[in-house]
C-alpha positions in Angstrom: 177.5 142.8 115.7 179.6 139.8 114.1 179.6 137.8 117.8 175.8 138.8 118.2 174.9 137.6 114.5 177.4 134.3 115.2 175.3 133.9 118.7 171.7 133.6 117.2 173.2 131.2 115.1 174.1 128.9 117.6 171.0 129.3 119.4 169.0 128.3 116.2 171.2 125.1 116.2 170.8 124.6 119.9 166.7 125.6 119.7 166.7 122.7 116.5 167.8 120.3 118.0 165.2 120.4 120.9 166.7 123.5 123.2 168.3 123.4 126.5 167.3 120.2 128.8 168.4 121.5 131.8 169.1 125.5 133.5 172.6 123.7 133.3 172.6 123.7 129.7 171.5 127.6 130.2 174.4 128.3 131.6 177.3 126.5 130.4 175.7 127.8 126.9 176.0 131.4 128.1 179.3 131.0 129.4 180.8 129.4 125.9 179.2 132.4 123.9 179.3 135.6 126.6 182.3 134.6 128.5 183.6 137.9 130.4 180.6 139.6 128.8 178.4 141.3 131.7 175.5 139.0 133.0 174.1 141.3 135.9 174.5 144.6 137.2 173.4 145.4 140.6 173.3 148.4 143.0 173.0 148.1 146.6 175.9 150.4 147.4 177.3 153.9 145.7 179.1 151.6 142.9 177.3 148.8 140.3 178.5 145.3 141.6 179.1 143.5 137.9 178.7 139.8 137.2 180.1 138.3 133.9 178.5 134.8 132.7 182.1 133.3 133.2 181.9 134.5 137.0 178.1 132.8 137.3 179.2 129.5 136.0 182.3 129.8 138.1 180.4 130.1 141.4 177.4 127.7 140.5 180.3 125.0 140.0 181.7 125.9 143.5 178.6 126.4 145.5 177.2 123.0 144.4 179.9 120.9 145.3 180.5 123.0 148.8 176.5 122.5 149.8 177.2 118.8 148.9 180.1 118.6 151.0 177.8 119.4 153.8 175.6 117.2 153.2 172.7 118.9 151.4 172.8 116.8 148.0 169.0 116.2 146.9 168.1 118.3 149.4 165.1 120.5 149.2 166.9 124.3 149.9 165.1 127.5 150.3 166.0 130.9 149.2 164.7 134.0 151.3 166.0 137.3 149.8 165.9 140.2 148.0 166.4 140.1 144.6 170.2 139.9 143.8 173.2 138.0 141.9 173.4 135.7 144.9 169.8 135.1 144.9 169.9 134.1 140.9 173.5 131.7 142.1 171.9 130.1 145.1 168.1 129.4 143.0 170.4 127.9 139.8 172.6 125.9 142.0 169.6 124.0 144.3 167.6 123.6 141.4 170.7 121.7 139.8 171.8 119.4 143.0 167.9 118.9 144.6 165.1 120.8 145.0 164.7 124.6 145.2 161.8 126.5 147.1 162.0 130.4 146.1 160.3 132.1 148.7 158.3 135.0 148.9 160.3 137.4 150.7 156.9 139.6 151.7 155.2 136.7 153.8 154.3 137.0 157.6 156.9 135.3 159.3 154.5 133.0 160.3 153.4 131.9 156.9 156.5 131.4 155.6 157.0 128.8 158.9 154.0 126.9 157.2 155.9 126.9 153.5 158.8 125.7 155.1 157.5 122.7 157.1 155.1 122.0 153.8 158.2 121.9 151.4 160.5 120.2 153.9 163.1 122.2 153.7 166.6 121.1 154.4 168.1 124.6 154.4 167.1 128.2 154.5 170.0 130.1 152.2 169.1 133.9 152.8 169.9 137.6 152.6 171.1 139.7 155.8 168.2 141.2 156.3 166.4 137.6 156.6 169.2 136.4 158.9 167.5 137.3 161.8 164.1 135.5 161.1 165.6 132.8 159.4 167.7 131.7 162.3 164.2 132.3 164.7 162.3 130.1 162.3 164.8 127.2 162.4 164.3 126.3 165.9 160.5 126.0 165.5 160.6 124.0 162.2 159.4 120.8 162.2 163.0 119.4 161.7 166.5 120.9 161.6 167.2 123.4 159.2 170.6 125.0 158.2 170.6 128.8 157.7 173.0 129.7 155.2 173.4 134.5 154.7 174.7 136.1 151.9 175.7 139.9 152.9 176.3 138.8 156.5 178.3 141.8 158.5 179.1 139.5 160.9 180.2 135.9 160.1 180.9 135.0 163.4 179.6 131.3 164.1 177.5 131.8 160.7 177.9 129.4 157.5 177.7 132.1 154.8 177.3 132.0 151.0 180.5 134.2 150.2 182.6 131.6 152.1 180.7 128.4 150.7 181.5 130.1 146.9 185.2 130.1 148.2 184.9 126.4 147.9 187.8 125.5 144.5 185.4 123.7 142.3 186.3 121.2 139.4 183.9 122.6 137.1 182.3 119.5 136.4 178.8 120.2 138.4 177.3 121.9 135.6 178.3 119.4 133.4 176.7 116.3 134.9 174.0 114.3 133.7 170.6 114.8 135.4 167.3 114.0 134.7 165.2 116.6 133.3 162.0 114.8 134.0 163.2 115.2 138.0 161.5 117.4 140.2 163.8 120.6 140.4 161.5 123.5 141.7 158.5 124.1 144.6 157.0 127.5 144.0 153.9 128.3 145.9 151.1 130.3 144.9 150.3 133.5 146.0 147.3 132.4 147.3 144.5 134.9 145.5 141.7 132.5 146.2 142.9 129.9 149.1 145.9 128.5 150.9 149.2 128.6 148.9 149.7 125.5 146.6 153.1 124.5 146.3 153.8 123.4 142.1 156.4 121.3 141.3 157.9 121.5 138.1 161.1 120.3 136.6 164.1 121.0 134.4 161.7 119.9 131.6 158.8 122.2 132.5 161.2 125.4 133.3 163.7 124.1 129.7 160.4 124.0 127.9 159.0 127.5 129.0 162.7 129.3 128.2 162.7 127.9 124.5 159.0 129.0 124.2 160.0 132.4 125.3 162.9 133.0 122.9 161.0 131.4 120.1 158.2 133.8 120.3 159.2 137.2 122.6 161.7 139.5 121.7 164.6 139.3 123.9 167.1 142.5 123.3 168.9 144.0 126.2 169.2 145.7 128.7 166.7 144.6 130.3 165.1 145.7 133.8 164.5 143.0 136.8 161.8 144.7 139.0 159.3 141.5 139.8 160.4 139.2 142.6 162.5 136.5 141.4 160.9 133.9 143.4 157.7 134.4 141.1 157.9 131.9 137.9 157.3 135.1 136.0 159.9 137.2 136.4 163.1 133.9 137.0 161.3 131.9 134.2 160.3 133.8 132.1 162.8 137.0 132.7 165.8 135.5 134.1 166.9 132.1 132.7 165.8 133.4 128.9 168.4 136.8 129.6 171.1 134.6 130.6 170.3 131.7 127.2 170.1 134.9 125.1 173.5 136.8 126.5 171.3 139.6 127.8 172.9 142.4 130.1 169.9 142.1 133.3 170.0 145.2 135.6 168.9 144.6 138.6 166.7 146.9 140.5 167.2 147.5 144.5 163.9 148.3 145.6 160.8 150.1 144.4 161.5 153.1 146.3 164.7 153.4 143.5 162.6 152.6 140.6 162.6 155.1 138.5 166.0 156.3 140.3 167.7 153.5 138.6 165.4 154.0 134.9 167.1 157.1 134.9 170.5 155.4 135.8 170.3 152.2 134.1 168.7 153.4 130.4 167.1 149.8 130.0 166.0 148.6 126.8 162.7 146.3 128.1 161.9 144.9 131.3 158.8 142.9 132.6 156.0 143.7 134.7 152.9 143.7 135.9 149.7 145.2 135.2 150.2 147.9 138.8 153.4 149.4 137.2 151.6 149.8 133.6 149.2 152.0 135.1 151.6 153.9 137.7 154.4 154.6 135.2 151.3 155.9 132.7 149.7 158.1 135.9 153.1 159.4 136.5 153.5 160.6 133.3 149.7 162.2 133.2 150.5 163.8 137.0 153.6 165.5 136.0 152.1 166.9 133.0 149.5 168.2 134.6 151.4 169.7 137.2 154.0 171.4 135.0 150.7 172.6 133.4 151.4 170.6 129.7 148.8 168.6 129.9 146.5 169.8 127.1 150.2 170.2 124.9 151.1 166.3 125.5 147.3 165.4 124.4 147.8 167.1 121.2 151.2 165.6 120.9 149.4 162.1 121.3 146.6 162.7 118.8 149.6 164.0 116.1 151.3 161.1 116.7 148.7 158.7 116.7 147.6 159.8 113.5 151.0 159.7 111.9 151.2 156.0 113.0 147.8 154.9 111.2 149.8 156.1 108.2 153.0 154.3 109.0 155.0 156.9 110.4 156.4 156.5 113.8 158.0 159.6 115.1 156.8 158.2 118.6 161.0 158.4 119.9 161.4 162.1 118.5 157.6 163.6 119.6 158.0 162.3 123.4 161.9 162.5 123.8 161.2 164.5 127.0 158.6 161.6 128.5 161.0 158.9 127.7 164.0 160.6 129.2 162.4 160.4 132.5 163.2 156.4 132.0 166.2 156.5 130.5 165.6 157.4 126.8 165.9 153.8 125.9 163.0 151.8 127.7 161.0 150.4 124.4 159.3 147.7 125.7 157.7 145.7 128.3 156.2 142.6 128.3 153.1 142.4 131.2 151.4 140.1 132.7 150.4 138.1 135.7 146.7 139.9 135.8 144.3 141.9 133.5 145.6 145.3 132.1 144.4 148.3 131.8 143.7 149.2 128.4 144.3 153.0 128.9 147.5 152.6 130.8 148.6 150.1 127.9 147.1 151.8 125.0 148.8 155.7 126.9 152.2 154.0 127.4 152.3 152.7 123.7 151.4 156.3 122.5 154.4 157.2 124.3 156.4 154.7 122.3 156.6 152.3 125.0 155.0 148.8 123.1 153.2 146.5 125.6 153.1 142.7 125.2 150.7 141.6 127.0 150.7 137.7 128.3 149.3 135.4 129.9 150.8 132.5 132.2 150.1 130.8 135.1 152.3 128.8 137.3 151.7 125.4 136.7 152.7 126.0 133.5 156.2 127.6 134.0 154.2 129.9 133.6 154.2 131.2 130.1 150.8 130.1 127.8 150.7 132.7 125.3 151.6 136.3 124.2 150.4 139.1 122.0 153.7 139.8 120.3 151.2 140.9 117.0 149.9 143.5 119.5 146.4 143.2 118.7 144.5 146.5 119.1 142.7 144.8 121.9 144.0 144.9 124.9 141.9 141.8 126.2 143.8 139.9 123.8 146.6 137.8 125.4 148.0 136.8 121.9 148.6 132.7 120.4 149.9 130.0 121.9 153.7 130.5 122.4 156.1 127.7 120.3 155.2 124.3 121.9 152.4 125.0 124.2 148.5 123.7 122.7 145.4 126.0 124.2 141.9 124.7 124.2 138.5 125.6 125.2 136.7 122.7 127.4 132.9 122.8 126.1 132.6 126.4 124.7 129.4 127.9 125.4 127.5 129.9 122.0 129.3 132.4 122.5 133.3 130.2 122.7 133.5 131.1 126.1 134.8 127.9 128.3 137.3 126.8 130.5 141.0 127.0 129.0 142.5 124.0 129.0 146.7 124.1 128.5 148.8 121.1 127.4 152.8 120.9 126.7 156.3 120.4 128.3 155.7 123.2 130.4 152.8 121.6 132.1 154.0 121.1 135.7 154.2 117.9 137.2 151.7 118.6 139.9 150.9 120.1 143.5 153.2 119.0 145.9 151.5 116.5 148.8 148.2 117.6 147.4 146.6 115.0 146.0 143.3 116.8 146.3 144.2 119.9 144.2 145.9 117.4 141.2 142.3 116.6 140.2 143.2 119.5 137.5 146.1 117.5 135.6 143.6 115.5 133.2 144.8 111.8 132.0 145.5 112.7 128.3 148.0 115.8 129.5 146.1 118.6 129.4 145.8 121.3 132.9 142.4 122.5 133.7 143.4 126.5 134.4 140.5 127.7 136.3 140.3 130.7 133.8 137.1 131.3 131.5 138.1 132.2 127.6 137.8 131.8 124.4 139.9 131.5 121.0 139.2 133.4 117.4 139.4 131.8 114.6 143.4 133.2 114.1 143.4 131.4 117.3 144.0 134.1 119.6 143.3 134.0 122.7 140.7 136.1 125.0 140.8 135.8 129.2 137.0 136.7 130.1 137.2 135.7 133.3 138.3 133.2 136.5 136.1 130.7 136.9 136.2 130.8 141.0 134.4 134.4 140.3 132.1 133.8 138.1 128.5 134.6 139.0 125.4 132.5 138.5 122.3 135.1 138.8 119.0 133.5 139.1 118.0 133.8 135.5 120.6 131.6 134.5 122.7 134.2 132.9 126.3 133.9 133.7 128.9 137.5 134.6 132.2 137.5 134.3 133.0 140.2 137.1 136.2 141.1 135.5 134.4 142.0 132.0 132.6 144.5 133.9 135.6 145.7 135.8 137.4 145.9 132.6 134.4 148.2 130.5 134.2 150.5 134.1 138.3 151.2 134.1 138.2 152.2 130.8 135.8 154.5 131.1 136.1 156.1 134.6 139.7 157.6 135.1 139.6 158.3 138.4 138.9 154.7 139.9 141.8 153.2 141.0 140.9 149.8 141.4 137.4 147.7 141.9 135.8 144.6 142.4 132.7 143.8 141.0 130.9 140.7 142.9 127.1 139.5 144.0 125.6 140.7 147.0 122.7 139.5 148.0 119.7 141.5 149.2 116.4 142.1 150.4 113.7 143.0 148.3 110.0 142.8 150.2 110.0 139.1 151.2 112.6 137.8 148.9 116.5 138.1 148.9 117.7 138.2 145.7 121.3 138.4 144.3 122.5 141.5 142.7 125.9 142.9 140.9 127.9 145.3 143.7 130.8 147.2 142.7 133.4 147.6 145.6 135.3 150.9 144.3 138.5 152.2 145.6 139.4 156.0 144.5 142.7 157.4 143.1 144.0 159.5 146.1 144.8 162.2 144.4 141.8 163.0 142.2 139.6 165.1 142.5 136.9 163.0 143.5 138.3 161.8 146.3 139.0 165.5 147.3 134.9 166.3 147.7 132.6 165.5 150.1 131.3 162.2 150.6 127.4 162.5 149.4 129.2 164.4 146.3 131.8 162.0 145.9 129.1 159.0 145.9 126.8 161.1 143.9 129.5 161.5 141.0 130.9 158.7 140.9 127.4 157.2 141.4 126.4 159.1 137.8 129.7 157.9 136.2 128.7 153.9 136.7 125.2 154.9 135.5 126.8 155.7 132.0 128.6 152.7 132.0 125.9 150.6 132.6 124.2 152.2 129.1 127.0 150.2 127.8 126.6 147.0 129.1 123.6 144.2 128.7 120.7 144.7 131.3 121.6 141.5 133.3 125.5 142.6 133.9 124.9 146.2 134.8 125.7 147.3 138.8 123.2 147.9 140.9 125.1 148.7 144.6 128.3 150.5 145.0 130.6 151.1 147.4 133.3 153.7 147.4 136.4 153.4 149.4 139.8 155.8 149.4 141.3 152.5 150.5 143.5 151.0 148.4 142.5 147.2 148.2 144.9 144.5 149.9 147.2 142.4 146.9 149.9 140.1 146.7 152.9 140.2 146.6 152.6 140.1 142.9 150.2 143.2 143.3 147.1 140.9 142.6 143.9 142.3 144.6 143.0 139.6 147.3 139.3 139.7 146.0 137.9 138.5 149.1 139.2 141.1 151.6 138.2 143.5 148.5 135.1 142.9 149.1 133.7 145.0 152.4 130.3 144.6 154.7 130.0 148.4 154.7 126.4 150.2 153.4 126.1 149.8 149.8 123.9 152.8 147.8 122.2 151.3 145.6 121.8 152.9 142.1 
């Protein structure tokens, strides 16, 4: 407790006197305070690999020098991998001697190709299982490109990262000076909307986002890595602030393992996205029902809601058996990265799991704000976090605009896209593309993206994911939707309506009956949403699917292939 108290203290010096300037100050600060202390724990084989923060300043001061040696100083070096130790070394270390492009390990070779020539890449630094298409993709680059495996089983005539970390460094690399203001990172976007944009951002951006984070969000360990690490989310905002903060990372091995390695890891927190909210809370529901405790574990919930309004928590006693299913110890997780589900969020916090929800977007490193208050509504996405300024850009009556961001963390633009950087404004501030609105506490509200936003012919403007919000909360069965206009024909005139293109939970019992039933009911469930909503925003065609709807990588729904030609019924 003494070295934890004698830690935060530092940090508050450090954080006083304007935070980290560089991932390098990240780590060397780690490795003064946590030394031999654990950094990372991984399992890939039948025993935890361990990683102390001595061991990852160690090998970022050999592999720096070693890649330099070969000639890859201020060179732009890609990372293609699973997420890993040597992933989190190989990111830290190009980020520190050029320019790092984390790639998205789920992308069609062919795409990734495209990122590659986009980004010129210098180097492709991968995992085993990459080895293969990395060394296929180098001979049809646009210009030479050195593969460099980690996990390799056979070395033979292969550079590898185990014998580049061989390399007997002088431990001086992480203590050079470097300009913070120096382009450091490419990370593309997942592409929800159009092609991948590649941001650039640099030690200042990523520096600024890290002291945001551990001046606003909680950061107690262990924690659980389960997002890509090539996502600004989950290495920005997950990562680099568990390594500042001397915070034990576990790292999962796939989501096959997940709840394999709750049970084995007992993580305090861990951050996610909206997706595993709502599977972790159907799990729970699922194997209630099936062990026939359903009605039981409602009860419980009402009891224990209603002990909580009058400030008694017994949340950690009342659902010992639901929490032991993740450990026992998992209290938290921060989400974000799309729109969550207010039952999921609302369920899991019953359960005594808290939800933080946040919001960020990668130009801005990504984090903007975060409901650490954990305001009652779930559309809330909390204040501005410490040194980050939110505006809306001409609210409407009702203080809905654009959001406007403006700070350090502010990227420094899109990378040979001059025609995308029309969003940076002169005076600092980034035009987000997302509709909201602040209250007068200055909380912010995410209504909508304004790339989906729809214009009906009245004038009156719907924010689809307002509707989609009001319909998940009240239908349980739906899995996912997308609400968008269609238009149709109506005697002699087409006019545009609001569809709804509705994808079922598989295992409901909707999805069990036949389809004129299925439509009918789930046909009579929108109707009673609709009561709810004003006349011009209510559906009026529907679509129901068993499908589940094509995502990202960072299990965002790909709204336009969402969106199918098949017969809508209309209501």
């Amino acid at each position: 407790m003494r070295d934890r108290k004698a830690s935060i203290k530092s940090h508050r010096r450090l954080l006083a006197n304007g935070g980290p300037k560089t991932v390098a100050d990240i780590v060397r600060t780690a490795e003064k305070l946590y030394g031999d202390r654990i950094a990372f724990r991984e399992l890939w084989g039948s025993e935890p690999a361990v990683y102390s923060y001595k061991r990852l300043a160690r090998d970022i001061d050999s592999l720096g020098p070693a890649l330099e040696q070969k000639g890859f100083g201020g060179k732009h070096i890609a990372i293609l991998g699973e997420n890993s130790y040597y992933w989190i070394v190989a990111n830290l270390t190009a980020m520190l001697m050029g320019v790092a492009i984390p790639m998205d390990k789920e992308l069609k070779p062919d795409t990734v190709e495209l990122l590659l020539n986009r980004s010129h890449a210098d180097a492709i630094i991968c995992s085993e299982n990459y080895r293969e298409m990395a060394l296929e993709l180098s001979k049809n680059l646009e210009k030479p490109v050195q593969v460099i495996c980690w996990g390799a089983k056979d070395s033979e005539n292969l550079l590898t990262l185990e014998s580049l970390l061989e390399h007997e460094g002088t431990g001086k690399f992480l203590s050079r000076t470097r300009d913070p203001e120096k382009l450091s990172a490419i990370i593309f976007t997942s592409g929800t909307t159009g092609a991948n944009k590649g941001v650039m951002l640099s030690q200042k951006n990523i520096c600024a986002n890290v002291r945001s984070i551990t001046m606003t969000i909680p950061v107690e360990g262990p924690s659980f890595s389960v997002l890509p690490m090539n996502h600004a989310f989950e290495f920005n905002c997950h990562v680099l602030p568990a390594i500042f903060f001397g915070v034990e990372l576990y790292i999962n091995s796939g989501l096959k393992y997940l709840m394999r390695n709750f049970k084995k890891y007992s993580p305090g927190m861990a951050v996610v996205v909206p997706l595993f909210v709502d599977e972790i809370y159907a799990g729970i529901i699922a194997q209630a029902k099936r062990e026939g405790k359903y009605n039981k574990l409602m009860t419980a919930v009402t009891l224990s809601d209603g002990l909580r309004k009058v400030g008694i928590d017994l949340r950690r006693k009342i659902f010992r058996e639901v929490l032991d299913n993740f450990g026992g110890e998992l209290r938290l997780l921060v989400c974000g990265g799309a729109p969550i589900n207010p039952v999921s969020a609302k369920g899991l916090e019953s359960f005594g799991i808290d939800i933080i929800p946040g919001y960020g977007i990668t130009e801005c490193s990504p984090l903007v704000s975060a409901d650490v208050a954990r305001h009652p509504k779930m559309s809330a996405v909390g204040k501005a976090v410490a040194g980050v300024e939110i505006k809306i850009d001409s609210p409407d009556s009702s203080g809905e605009g654009e959001i406007l961001v403006r700070g350090d963390n502010v990227a420094l633009g899109y990378f040979e896209d001059d025609g995308e950087n029309s969003v940076y404004l002169p005076d600092g501030w980034f035009c987000t593309g997302d509709i909201g609105a602040l209250d007068p506490s200055g909380r912010l509200y995410i209504t909508g993206r304004k790339k989906n936003l729809i214009v009906l012919e009245n004038g009156k403007n719907v924010h689809p994911e307002e509707i989609e919000s009001a319909v998940l909360e009240e239908i349980d069965y739906i899995r996912e939707l997308v609400v968008h206009e269609k238009t149709v024909t109506r005697g002699e005139k087409r006019t545009g309506c609001i569809a709804a293109t509705i994808s079922l939970k598989p295992d409901c019992p909707v999805a069990a009956m036949p389809m004129e039933e299925r439509n009918a009911a789930v046909i009579a469930d929108v109707k009673r949403v609709n009561k709810r909503l004003a006349s011009y925003k209510r559906i009026s065609l529907v679509t129901v699917l068993l499908d589940e709807f094509e995502k990202t990588t960072t299990h965002k729904v790909i709204r336009d292939r969402a969106i199918k030609e098949d017969a809508y019924i209309s209501i």
